[in-house]
Steps between C-alpha positions, in 0.01 A plus 500: 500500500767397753411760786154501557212772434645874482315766711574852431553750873126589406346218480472377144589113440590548171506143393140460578447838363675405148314111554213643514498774181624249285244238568212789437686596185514140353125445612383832348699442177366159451171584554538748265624306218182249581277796447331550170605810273222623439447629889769755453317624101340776688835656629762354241541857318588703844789632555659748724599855300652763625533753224594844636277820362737660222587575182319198260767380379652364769144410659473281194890356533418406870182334408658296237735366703272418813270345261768275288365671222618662189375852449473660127385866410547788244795748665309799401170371692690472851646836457426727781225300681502401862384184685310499855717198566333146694560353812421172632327186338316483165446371213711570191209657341358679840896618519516619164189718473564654819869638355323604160244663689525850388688533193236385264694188409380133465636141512484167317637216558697351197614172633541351822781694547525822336246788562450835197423816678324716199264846497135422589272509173309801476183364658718303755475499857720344773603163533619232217535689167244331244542148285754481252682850565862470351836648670729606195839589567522399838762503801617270729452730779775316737660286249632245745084432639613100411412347811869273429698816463740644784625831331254694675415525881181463701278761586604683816263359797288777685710752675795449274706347705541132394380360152182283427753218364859420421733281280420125641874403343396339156141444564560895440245729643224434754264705744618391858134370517522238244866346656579248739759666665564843704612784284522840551572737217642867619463732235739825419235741647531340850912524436442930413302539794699319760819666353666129428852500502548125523308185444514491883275759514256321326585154679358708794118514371451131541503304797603178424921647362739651703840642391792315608731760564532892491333736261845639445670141487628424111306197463104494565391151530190455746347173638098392356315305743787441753726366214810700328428680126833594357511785289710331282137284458311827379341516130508787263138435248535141605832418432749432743864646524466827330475764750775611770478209736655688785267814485216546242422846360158511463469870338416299138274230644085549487394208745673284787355191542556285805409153458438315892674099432664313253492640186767245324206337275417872379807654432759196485844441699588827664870605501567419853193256577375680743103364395281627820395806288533714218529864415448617138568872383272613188673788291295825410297539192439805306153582587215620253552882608853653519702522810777687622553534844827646738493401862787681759536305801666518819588222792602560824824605590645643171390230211315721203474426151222572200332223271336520139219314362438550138249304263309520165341302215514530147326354204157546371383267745754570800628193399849594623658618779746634685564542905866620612558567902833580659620556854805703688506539840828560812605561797430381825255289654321482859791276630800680615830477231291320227443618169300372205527659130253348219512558164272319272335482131269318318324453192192321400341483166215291391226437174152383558396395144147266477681165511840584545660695830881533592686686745854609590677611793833610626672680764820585696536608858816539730451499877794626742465453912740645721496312850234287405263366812570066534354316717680302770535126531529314858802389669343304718156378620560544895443815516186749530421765225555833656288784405524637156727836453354833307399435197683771362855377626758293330749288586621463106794621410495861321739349196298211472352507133300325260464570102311347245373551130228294338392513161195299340310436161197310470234430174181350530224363239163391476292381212143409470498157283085511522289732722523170791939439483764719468898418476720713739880466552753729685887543518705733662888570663652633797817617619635596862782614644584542914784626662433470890756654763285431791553338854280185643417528878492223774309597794620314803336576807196687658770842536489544137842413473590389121760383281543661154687378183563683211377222217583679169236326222500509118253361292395504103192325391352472142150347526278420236148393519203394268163342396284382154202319601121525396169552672111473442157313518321230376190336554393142574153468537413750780822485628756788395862454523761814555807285411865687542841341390827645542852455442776698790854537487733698679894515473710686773884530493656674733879563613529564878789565770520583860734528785521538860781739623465756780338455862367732702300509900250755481158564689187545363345737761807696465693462205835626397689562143814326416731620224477387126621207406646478113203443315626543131749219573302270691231504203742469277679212634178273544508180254141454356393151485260407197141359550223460253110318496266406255147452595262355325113376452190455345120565642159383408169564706158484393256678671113343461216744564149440500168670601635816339836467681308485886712160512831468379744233599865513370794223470860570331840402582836652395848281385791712667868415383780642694889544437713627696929558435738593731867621346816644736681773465694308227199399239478163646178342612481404822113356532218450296114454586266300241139450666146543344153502680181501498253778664138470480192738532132419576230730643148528524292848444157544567219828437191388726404870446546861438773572646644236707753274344612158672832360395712237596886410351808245549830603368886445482798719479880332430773711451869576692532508865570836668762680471782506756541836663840741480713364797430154516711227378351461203409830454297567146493089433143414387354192703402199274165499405161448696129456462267741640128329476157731611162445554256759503117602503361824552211702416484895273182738502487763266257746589556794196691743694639251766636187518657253725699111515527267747752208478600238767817289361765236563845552387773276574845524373881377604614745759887691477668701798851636556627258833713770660763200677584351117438821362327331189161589354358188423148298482365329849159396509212591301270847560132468508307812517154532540288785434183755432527779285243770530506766215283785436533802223293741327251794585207377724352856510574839325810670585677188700749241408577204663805263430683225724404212754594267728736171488486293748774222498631185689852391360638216659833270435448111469719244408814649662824375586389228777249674527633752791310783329135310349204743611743806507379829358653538190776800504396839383142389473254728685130387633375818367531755204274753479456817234240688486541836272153744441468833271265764565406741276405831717164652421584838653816509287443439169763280340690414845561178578635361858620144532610314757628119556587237823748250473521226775737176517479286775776365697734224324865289558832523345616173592351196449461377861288793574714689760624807319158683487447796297237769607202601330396812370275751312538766317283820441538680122318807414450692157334754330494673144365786292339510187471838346578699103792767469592625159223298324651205603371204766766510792505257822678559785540203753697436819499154666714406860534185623541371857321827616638426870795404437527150655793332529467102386673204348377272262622149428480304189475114400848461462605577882615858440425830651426854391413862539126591444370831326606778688369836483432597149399811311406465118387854326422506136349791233392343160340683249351397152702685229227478230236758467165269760086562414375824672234325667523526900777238668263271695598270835786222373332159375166637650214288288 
């Protein structure tokens, strides 16, 4: 590899360590392949359920979708029965009983696929209901229960804090046991109960992402595995391009789902290539039952606003719905002089018909930040970092502003050609606007001393984004194929202009206010440049299982077509990029046994370089493109109620830093990280959550400039990341819940010679909320603060620039459940 065997401070060679796991993969997984079917006949119907205790019909919707199967039954039957629930493995049938058991109803199996739930015959017992019973006017209990369909989610896992599965770009969705990646999939319970009020917040919950900047920054990119995510990079239902790509609201969105490495073969050419990860937003559904919820909510030091969630279905069958949320919230925030006002709105509607399903969405939301919290960029790399300031200060200007307004429309369709392929295509348009009166700081020595321009920034982007591909199964001989082709494009234009005007000396551990400058004219008089890309491609892979899907090996590749134009201020073009490639995918899965799942996966990401920071030289220029390549093996248990990954990888990609003598942000090197990722989530025992891990990394630069800087630690790239997050659900109290997480980073550089070192750090947060009934109506109070002790702390990022952690935060927030709840007693939250 160019600089010998890595060893982490405790110990761990991690080349051996990732040597070693991949050899016992490939040796397992080839033995398994050489083993004959019929060993695994005794198990091949198991699966893991968990299928909460509850109202039938949704016992019955959960079980259809765990099971892949479709689910048909007289309305009138279901009506006002209740299910005991399942958890842990089974058999369909064993599964299926034990939910019926009670309510006098019985099963048959119609095909290999669909199951009838009808009334016992009158000398019926339990169990199957008897040969040649007929279900007449039937329901499709779920209506989307086609294994190829993505318009409804996965089950929530146990505990109710991630989900069972998650879109798998367009091999649509999978469990995150039957993938050969890392995927975690955070559902909109977990965002309620930790009071979210950014996608930072939820960035937080898993080990291997850090932010890149402040919460209260306007842009909220983070870094996956040691390697920069822009947010301009994140997906809204699997599309890329449509959401605010400075700050997402996430008060409309059901699921976030953080994919670990390259996801360029799943999703295509992201906007601004960044290709070591992926994070996909899922809107809300209208659920079976009616909702309408209000949520008041307060931050720490003046920031309160209130939140609606409505949502209902219509039809004879439910077969369409409607879910609406909005947003308003000002004032200030936990940083001294800065403000943040939100207002947002969406829409999402949706039919789930037999064979046919479509959905639309749409929102708007405006965002407005007074003295907005940037990070600071090096002068120099000969000089110590000196200790970081309080959090709550800032050395922002108080007229420093940013404003935005996004507004989106997307429509998506599926349609089942036979019960094994279905056609599904999506399309959908964005528009943004930014006006940014902000200042970029230079830090130049270990005093804190910086130097501050104003850089006045206007931007207008109209993105749009879509897909039409198909997806099933056939069968050659024992061998079944899951076969997915697609078709991506994306189209940006965007009109952008920017100045630097005003300088100013200021301190960061004791800053001072200068007057206004003229912002009105100095927006006014920018001259917007043109710019616009077209991104293309087309995706096959074919996934071959056999031994009832215990062995599965998978090979696709994806054609990428990029073009770039570049126009002045006058309409003329200036440059033009024209390059295609290729990006490949192959993995290995393998299911010795209940529950442990072996996996093994090579893949490729190509998109744009970074982008170069405010300040520099080329400030906002997109590097030329770059290949990002990963290996990885790993191994998932699902246990029921708790499971957990583990994943040793490889990732190696061209490396970018801003050289603070040239001033230029440009490419030197290449970046090779290597990694474990330990993940655990769910409810091990009765009343307790557990959600979080451990990353441990080794990011080194190779390849550099004469190579004055080979072996380096790669800047902004800790050792170790560490979150760990538990719930408890107090006995003594009924319906109180205390919760509690540690954050820890390890030490890492700015610079890439290693001498500007940037401290480590961990962070306490603590929780706690209240379930309880006032007017009839289900009402939960919650109040969440973060970095309990206040610490003081830095944190770098990949690109060589350094900011503010968390400081002291207080979130408070009542919601209440405006429709009329079941008088039955409230019981513990998620408690099975």
């Amino acid at each position: 590899m160019g600089h010998g065997a890595r060893t982490f401070s405790g110990g761990i060679n991690i080349s051996k360590a990732l040597a070693s796991a991949l050899m016992m993969s490939t040796a397992i997984v080839a033995g398994g392949i050489m083993t004959n079917r019929d060993a695994y006949a005794q198990n091949a119907a198991q699966t893991s359920f968990n299928v909460p205790a509850g109202p039938l019909n949704r016992a019955l919707t959960a079980f259809g979708r765990q099971a892949g199967l479709q689910v048909t039954y007289l309305t009138s039957i279901g009506a006002g029965k209740t299910s005991p629930g399942i958890s842990g493995p089974a058999t369909r049938e064993q599964a299926l009983a034990r939910i019926l058991q009670g309510t006098g109803l019985s099963y048959r199996f119609t095909n290999a696929t669909t199951v009838a739930i009808s009334e016992q015959a009158a000398s019926g017992g339990g169990g199957a209901s008897v040969a040649g019973a007929i279900a007449l006017d039937t329901i499709d209990v779920q209506g989307a229960a086609n294994p190829n369909s993505t318009m409804t989610v996965p089950p929530v896992y146990a505990g109710g804090q991630v989900a069972s599965g998650g879109r798998v770009g367009f091999l649509g969705n999978r469990s995150v046991f039957d993938i050969p990646f890392s995927q975690t999939n955070y559902t909109e319970q977990l965002m309620r109960d930790q009071q979210v009020r950014s996608i930072y917040d939820v960035f937080e919950n898993n080990p291997a992402m850090r932010p890149e900047s402040s919460p209260y920054n306007f842009q909220q990119s983070a870094s996956v595995r040691g390697f920069t995510l822009n947010s301009r990079d994140y997906a809204f239902d699997g599309l890329y391009g449509l959401i605010n790509f400075r700050r997402p609201q996430l008060e409309g969105i059901e699921r976030v789902e953080v994919l670990s490495g390259p996801a360029t073969f799943l999703y295509g050419f992201p906007p601004s290539g960044t290709s070591a990860g992926l994070v996909n937003l899922i809107p809300k559904r209208a659920t079976d039952d009616p909702i309408a919820r209000i949520t008041a909510n307060y931050l720490s030091r003046g920031n309160g606003g209130l939140a609606f969630d409505v949502g209902q279905r219509y039809g004879d069958q439910k077969e369409f719905g409607v879910r609406i949320n909005g947003t308003g919230s000002a004032g200030q925030t936990p940083i001294d002089k800065n403000e943040l006002g939100i207002g947002s709105l969406t829409a999402g509607l949706d039919y789930r018909g037999q064979d046919f399903r479509a959905s639309l969405d749409a929102g708007i939301s405006h965002q407005a930040y007074k003295a907005v919290v940037n990070g600071l960029s090096l002068g120099a790399n000969d000089f110590p970092i000196g200790p970081a300031p309080r959090l709550t200060s800032n050395f922002q200007q108080p007229w420093a502003d940013v404003k935005y307004n996004q507004r989106f429309a997307v429509g998506r369709a599926e349609y089942d050609i036979t019960n094994d392929w279905t056609l599904f295509g999506a399309y959908g348009a964005s528009y943004q606007d930014e006006k940014n009166f902000s200042t970029f700081a230079v830090l130049n020595n270990t005093a804190g001393d910086i130097t501050q321009t104003t850089a006045p920034f206007r931007t207008s982007v109209l993105s749009q984004s879509g897909e039409v591909g198909v997806r099933g199964k056939v069968w050659t001989g024992p061998i079944k194929h899951s076969v997915s082709l697609v078709y991506t494009g994306y189209r940006n234009d965007s009109q952008t202009g920017e100045s630097y005007n005003e300088v100013f000396a200021n301190n960061i551990y004791a800053p001072v206010n200068f007057p206004a400058p003229d912002r009105a004219a100095q927006l006014a008089a920018l001259q917007q440049s043109k710019f616009n890309r077209l991104l293309t491609g087309i995706a096959l892979i074919d996934t071959m299982s056999v031994a009832d899907d215990r062995v599965q090996f998978s090979i696709g590749g994806r054609r990428q077509h990029l073009e770039i134009n570049r126009y002045d201020v006058n309409g003329l073009l200036t440059s033009r990029d024209d390059q295609d490639a290729n990006t490949p995918m192959l993995a290995l899965l393998f299911k010795p046994w209940q529950p442990l799942t072996l996996y093994m996966s090579y893949a490729e990401g190509f998109g744009f370089g970074p982008q170069a920071p405010l300040g520099a030289a080329n400030s906002m220029v997109f590097l030329g493109p770059r290949r990002t390549k990963q290996i990885e093996t790993g191994a998932k248990v699902d246990f029921g109620r708790f499971g957990a990954t583990l994943a040793f990888y490889r990732i190696s990609q061209p490396s970018a830093f801003l050289n603070p003598v040239t001033n230029i942000f440009g490419y030197n090197g290449e970046q090779m990280n290597e990694g474990i990722d330990f993940t655990m989530f769910g409810s091990p025992i009765d009343n307790v959550r557990l959600l979080g891990g451990v990353t441990f990394l080794d990011g080194r630069l190779t390849k550099t400039l004469g190579g004055v800087n080979d072996g380096k630690r790669a800047p902004g790239v800790s050792n170790v990341q560490l979150s760990v997050g538990a719930e408890y659900d107090v006995p003594w109290v009924p319906n109180f819940t205390v919760t509690g997480r540690v954050v820890h980073v390890s030490d890492n550089y700015l610079d890439p010679a290693n001498f500007q070192r940037v401290g480590g750090w961990e962070r306490l947060d603590l929780g706690a909320r209240y379930k309880f009934r006032a007017w009839d109506r289900d009402m939960v109070a919650r109040l969440n603060v973060d970095n309990v002790t206040g610490r003081n702390y830095w944190f770098a990022n990949p690109s060589g620039q350094l900011s503010l952690g968390v400081p002291q935060t207080f979130r408070l927030s009542l919601s209440a459940d405006l429709l009329p709840s079941p008088t039955t007693p409230v019981a513990p939250m998620y408690r099975k």
